[in-house]
MILO-311774 format. One record per residue: x, y, z of N, C-alpha, C in turn. Coordinates in pm, whole numbers, padded with zeros to 5 digits, always signed. Each point is the difference from the previous one (the first is absolute). Example, Ala and Ser with C-alpha at 12.3 -4.5 7.8 and 13.67 -1.06 7.14 Angstrom:
+01319-00569+00780-00089+00119+00000+00090+00120+00000;-00035+00105-00072+00082+00119+00006-00077+00109+00073;
This chain:
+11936-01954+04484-00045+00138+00010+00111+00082+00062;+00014+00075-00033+00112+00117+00064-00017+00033+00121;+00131+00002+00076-00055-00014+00134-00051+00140+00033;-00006+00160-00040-00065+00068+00040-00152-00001-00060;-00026-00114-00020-00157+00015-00018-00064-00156+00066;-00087+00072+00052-00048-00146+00123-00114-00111-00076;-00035-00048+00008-00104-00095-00067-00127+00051+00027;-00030+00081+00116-00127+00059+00039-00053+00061-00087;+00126+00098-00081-00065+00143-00056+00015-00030-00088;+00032-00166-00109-00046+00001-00114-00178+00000-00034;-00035+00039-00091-00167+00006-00017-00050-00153-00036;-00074-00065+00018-00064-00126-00049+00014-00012-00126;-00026+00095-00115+00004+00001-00096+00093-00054-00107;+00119+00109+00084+00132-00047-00012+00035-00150+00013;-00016-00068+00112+00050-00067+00047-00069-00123-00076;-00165-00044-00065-00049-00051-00072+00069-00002-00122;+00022+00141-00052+00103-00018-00147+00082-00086-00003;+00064+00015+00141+00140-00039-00020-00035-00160+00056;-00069-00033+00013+00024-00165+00014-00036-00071-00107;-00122+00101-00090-00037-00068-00173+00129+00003-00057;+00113+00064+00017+00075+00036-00099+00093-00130+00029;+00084-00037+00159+00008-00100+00065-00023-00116-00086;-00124-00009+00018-00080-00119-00039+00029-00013-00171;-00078+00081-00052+00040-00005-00140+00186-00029-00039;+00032-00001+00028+00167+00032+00005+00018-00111+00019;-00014-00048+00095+00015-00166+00067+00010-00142-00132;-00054+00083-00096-00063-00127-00106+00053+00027-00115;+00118+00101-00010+00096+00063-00088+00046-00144-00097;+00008-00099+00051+00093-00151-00053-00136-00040-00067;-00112+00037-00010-00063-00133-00095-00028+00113-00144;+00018-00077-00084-00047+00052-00133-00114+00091-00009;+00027+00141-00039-00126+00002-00060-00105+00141+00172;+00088-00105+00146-00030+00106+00082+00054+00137+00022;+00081+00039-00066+00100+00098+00045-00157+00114-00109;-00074-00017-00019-00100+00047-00070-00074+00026+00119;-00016-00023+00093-00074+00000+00115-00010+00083+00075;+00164+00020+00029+00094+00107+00073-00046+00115-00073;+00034-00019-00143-00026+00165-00069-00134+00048+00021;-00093-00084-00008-00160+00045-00002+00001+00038+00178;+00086-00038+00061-00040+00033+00125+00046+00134+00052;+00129+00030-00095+00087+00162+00008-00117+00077-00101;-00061-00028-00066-00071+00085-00118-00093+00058+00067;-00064-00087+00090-00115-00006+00092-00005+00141+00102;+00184-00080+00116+00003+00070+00113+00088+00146-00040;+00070+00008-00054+00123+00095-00051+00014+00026-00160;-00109+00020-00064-00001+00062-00132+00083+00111-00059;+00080+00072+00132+00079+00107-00036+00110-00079-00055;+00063-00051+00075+00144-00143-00071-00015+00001-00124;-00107-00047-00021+00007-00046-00192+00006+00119-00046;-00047+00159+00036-00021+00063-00079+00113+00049-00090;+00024+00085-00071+00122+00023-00106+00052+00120+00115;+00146-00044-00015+00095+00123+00106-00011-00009+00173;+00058+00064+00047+00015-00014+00159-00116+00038+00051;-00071-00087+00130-00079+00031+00073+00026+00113+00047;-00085+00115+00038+00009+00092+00078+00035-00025+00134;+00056+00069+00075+00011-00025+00136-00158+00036+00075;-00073+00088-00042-00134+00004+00086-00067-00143-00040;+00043-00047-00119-00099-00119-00008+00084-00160+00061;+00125+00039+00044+00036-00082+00036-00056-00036+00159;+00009+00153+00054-00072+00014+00136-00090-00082-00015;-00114+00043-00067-00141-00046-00002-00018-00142-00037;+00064-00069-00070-00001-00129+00013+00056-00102+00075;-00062-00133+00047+00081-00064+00106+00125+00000-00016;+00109+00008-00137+00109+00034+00040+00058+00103+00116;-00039+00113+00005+00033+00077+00072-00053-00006+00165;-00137-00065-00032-00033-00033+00116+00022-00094+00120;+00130-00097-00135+00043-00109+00091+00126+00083+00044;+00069+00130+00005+00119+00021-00007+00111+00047-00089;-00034-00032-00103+00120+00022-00112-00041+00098-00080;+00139+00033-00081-00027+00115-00077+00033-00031-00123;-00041-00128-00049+00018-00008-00144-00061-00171-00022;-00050-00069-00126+00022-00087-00012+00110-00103+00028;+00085-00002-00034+00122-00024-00034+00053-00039+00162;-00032+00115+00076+00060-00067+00090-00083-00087+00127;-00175-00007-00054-00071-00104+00032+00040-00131-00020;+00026+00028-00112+00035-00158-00091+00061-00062+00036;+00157+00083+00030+00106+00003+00062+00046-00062+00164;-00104+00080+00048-00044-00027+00167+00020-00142+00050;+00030-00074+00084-00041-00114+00018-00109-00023+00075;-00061-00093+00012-00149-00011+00041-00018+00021+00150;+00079-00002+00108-00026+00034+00084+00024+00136+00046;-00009+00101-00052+00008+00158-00024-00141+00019-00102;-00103-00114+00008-00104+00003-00146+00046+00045-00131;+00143-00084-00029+00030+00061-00191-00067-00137+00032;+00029+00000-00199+00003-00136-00071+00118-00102+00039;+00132+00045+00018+00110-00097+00003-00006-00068-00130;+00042+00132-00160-00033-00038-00133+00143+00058-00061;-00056-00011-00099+00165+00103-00073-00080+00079-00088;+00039+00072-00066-00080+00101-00080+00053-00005-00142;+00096-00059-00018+00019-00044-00140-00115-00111-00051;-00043-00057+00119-00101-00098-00066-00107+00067-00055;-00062+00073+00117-00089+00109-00043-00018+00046-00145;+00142+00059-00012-00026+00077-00137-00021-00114-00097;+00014-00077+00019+00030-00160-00145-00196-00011+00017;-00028-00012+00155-00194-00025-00024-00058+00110-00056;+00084+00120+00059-00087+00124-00058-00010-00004-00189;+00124-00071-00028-00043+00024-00167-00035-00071-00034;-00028-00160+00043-00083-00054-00035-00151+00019+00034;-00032+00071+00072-00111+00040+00086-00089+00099-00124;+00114+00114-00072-00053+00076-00086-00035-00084-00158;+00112-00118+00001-00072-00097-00136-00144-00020-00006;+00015-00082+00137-00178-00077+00051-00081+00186+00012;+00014+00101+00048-00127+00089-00053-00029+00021-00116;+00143-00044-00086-00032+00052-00168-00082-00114-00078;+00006-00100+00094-00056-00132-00066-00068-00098+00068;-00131+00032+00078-00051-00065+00089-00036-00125+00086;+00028-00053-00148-00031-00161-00049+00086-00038+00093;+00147+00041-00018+00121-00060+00065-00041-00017+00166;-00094+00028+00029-00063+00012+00190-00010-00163-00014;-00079-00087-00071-00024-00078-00013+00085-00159-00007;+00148+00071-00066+00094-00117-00020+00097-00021+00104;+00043-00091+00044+00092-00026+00124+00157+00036-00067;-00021+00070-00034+00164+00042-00056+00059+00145+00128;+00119-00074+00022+00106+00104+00111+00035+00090-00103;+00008+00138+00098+00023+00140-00042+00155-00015-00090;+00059-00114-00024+00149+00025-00031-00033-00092-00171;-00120-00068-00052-00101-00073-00101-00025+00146-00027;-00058+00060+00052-00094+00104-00082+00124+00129-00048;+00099+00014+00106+00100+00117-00123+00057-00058-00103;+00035-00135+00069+00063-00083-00142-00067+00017-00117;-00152-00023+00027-00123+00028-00158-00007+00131-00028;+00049+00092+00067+00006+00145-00074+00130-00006-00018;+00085+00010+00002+00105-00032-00038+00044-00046-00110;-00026-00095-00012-00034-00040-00146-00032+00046-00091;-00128-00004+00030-00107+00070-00110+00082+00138-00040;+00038+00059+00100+00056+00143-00071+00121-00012-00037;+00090-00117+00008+00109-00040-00064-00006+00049-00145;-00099-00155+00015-00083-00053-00157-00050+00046-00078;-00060+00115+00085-00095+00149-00113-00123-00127+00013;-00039-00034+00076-00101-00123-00002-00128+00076+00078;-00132+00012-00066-00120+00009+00079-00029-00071+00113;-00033+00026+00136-00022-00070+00151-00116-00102-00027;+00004-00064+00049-00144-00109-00012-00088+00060+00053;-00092-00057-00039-00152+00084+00048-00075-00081+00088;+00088-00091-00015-00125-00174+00117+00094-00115+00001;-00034-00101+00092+00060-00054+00035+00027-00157-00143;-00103+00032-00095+00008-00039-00089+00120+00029-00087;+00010+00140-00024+00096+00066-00096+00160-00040+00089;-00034-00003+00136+00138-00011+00078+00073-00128-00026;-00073-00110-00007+00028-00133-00042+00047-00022-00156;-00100+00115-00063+00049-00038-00141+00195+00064-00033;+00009+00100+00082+00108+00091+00003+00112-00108+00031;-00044-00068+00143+00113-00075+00043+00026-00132-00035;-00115-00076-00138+00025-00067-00076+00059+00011-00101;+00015+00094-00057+00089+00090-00138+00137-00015+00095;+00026+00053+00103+00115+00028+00016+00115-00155+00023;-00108-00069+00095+00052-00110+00023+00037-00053-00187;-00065-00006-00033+00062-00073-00178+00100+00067-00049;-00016+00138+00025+00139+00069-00081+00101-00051+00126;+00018-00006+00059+00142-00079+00122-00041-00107-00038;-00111-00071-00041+00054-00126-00036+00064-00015-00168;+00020+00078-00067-00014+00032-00131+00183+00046+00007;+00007+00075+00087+00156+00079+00058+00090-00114+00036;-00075-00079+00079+00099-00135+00084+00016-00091-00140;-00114-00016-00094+00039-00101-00092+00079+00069-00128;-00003+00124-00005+00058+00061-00055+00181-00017+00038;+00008+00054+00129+00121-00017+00058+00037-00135+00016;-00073-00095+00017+00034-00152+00027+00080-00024-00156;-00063+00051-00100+00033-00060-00161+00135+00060-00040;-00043+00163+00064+00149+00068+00004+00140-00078+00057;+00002-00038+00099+00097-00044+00066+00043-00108-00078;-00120-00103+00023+00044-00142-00121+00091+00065-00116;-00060+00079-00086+00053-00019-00100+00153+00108+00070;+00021+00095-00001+00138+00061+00094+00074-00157+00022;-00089-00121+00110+00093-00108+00040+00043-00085-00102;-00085+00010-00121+00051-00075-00128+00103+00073-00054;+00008+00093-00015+00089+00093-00056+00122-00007+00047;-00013+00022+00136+00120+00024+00098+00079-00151-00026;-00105-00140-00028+00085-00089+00031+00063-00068-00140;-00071+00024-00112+00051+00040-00098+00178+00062-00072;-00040+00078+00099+00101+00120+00033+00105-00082+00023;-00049-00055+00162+00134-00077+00033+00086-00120-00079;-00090-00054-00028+00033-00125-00123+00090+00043-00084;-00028+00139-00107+00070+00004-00095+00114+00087+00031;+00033-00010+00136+00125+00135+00100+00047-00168+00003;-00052-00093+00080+00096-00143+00032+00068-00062-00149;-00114+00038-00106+00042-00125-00115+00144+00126-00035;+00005+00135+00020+00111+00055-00064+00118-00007+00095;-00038-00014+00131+00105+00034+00056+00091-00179-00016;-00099-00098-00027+00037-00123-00021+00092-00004-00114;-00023+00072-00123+00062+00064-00165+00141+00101+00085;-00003+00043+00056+00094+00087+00019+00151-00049+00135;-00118-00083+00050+00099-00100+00068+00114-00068-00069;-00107-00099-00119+00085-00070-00114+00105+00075-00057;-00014+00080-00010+00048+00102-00111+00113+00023+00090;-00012+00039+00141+00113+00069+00103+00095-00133-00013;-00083-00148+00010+00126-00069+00071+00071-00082-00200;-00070+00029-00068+00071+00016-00140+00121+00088-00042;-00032+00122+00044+00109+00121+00001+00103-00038+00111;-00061-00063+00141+00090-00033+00095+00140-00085-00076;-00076-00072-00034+00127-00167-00091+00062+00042-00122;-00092+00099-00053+00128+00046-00126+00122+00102+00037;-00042+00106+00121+00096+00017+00061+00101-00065+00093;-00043-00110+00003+00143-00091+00082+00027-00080-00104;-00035+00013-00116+00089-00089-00093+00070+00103-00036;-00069+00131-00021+00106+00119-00029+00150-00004+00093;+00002-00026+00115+00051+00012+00111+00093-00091-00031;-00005-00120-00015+00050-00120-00011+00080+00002-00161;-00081+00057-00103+00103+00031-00091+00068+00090+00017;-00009+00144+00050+00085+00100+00057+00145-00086+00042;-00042-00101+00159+00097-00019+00004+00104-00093-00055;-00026-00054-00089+00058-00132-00125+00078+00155-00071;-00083+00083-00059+00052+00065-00071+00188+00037+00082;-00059+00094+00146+00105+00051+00092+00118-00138-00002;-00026-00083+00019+00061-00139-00007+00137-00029-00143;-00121+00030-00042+00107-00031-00149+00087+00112-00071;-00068+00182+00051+00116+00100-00010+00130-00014+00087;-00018-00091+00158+00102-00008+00013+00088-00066-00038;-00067-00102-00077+00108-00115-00073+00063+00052-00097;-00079+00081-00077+00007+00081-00086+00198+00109+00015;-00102+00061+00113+00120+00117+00027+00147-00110+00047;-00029-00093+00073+00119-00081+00028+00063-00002-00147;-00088-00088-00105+00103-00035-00042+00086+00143-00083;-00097+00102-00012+00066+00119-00108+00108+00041+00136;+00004-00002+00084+00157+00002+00060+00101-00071+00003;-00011-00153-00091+00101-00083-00008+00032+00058-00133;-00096+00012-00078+00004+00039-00107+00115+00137-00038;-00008+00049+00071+00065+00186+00032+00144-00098+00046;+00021-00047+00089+00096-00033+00072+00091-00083-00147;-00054-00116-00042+00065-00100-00116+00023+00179-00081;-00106+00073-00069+00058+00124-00106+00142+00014+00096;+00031+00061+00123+00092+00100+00025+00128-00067-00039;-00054-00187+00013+00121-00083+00022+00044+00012-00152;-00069-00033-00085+00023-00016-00192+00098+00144+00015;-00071+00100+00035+00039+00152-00050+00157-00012+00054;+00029-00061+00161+00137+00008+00048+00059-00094-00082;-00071-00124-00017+00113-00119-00110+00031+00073-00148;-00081+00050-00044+00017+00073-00147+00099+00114+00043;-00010+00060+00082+00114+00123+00010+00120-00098+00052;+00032-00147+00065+00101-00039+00013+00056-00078-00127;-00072-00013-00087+00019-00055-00108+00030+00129-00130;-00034+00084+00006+00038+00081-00048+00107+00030-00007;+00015-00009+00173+00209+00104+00052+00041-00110-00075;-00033-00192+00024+00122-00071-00003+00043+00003-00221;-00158+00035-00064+00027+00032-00133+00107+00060-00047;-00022+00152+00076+00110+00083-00024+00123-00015+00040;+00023-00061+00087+00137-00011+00082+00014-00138-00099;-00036-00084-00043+00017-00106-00100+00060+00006-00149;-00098+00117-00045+00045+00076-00104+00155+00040+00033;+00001+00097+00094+00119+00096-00037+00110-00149+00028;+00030-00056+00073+00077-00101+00004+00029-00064-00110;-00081-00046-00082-00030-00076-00163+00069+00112-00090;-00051+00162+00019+00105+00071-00034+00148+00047-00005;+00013-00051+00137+00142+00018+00047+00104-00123-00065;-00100-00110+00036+00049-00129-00025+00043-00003-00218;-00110+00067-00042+00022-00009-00166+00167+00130-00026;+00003+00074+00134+00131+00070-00034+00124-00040-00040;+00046+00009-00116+00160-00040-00037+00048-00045+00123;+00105-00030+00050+00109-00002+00077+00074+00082-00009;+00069+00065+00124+00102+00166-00027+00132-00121-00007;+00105+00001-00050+00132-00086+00020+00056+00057+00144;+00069-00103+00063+00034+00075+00142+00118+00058-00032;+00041+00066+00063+00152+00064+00019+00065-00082+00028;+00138+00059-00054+00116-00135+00011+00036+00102+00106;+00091-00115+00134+00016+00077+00143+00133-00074+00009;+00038+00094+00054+00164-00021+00042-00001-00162+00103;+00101-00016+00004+00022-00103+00137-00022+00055+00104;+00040+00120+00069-00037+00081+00103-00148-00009+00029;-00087+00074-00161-00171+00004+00019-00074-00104+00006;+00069-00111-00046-00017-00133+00036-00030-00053+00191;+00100+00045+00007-00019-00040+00144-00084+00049+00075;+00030+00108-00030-00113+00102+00074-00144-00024-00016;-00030-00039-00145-00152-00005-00027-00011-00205+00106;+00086-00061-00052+00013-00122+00125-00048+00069+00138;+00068+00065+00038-00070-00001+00168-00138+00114+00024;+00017+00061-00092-00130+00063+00011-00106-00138-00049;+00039-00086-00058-00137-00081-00011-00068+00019-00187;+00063+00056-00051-00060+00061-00117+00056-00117-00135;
């Protein structure tokens, strides 16, 4: 309770509300009670549920105000030794709409289903474009349909996958049997290129034998070409000699005794 307000000058009234509400509240964890709580706010504080903000005169006037506070919210809020709830108010709003399902559908007072069961079933239903059950009969039949279609979905998806895993492994098989074909094939191309390689170099091998010998070859030409041009000169110089040699004889000059001598020491 707030400390400017004493426990004296709350009214009995008040103070009765607020321990049903307490109490009711207390039992929030079992299925089905959080229905309890609401019939007990419907009861003590009918303004809450109503549509839009409590008035502040009516907040006065009800034990909210009479315990102190100036709003729901921050009853709820309160912790219990200030007389809140020590609640959260997000919960609130989750009972309050389930609270308005169960007035639209009475029956639902009856079934132990938590306020977080019953939005789920509107929820749905207005997903689905689906009519609400009308009894706890129709509710069973609803959540027997559904259970088969998820079981209908799972065997659906179970068959899906299989066959995807046949596929997929399929898949892999005929990726191994090619890459097995393409292997062959790589280390086939591998060996005809090193025989390429290997004749390449036989080939390189034998141009050099090749080129060797066309340089002996060049070398023996230059030699023929120099012996033929020395055989040539010695032709001609052979000739003219054979010519000289077929020449008459000139008669020598008759030489004095004097030219005699002379041609003596010259050597002639």
């Amino acid at each position: 309770m707030p400390g400017h307000q004493m426990t004296m000058l709350i009214p009995p009234a008040a103070r009765a509300a607020y321990d049903q509400l307490v109490a009711a509240l207390g039992t929030e964890n079992t299925p089905g009670q959080w229905m309890a709580f609401m019939r007990t706010v419907t009861r003590l504080l009918p303004d809450v549920l109503s549509s839009g903000r409590p008035s502040k005169e009516a907040i006065q006037r009800c034990p909210i105000g009479q315990l102190g506070f100036s709003s729901w919210q921050e009853m709820i809020e309160a912790p219990t030794d200030v007389s809140g709830l020590g609640w959260n108010f997000s919960a609130w709003k989750a009972w309050r709409r389930a609270w308005s399902v169960v007035q639209a559908y009475p029956w639902l007072e009856t079934q132990p289903l938590t306020s977080s069961e019953v939005n789920t079933l509107a929820l749905d239903c207005k997903r689905d474009d689906l009519p609400f059950p009308q009894s706890a009969e129709e509710l069973e039949t609803l959540r027997q349909a559904r259970k088969d279609a998820q079981e209908q979905r799972r065997s659906e998806s179970v068959q899906a996958l299989t066959l995807r895993a046949e596929t997929a492994e399929k898949a892999l098989q005929e990726a191994t049997a090619r890459i097995s074909a393409l292997s062959a094939q790589s280390d086939q191309a591998i060996a005809h290129v090193r025989d390429l390689v290997d004749e390449l170099a036989a080939l390189k091998a034998k141009m050099q034998t090749v080129n060797h010998d066309q340089e002996k070859v060049t070398q023996l030409a230059e030699q023929v070409g120099s012996l033929k041009a020395q055989a040539a000169a010695l032709t001609t110089e052979r000739d003219r000699w054979k010519k000289e040699a077929e020449k008459p004889e000139k008669p020598l000059p008759r030489l004095s005794r004097w030219e005699h001598l002379q041609a003596f020491f010259r050597g002639q």
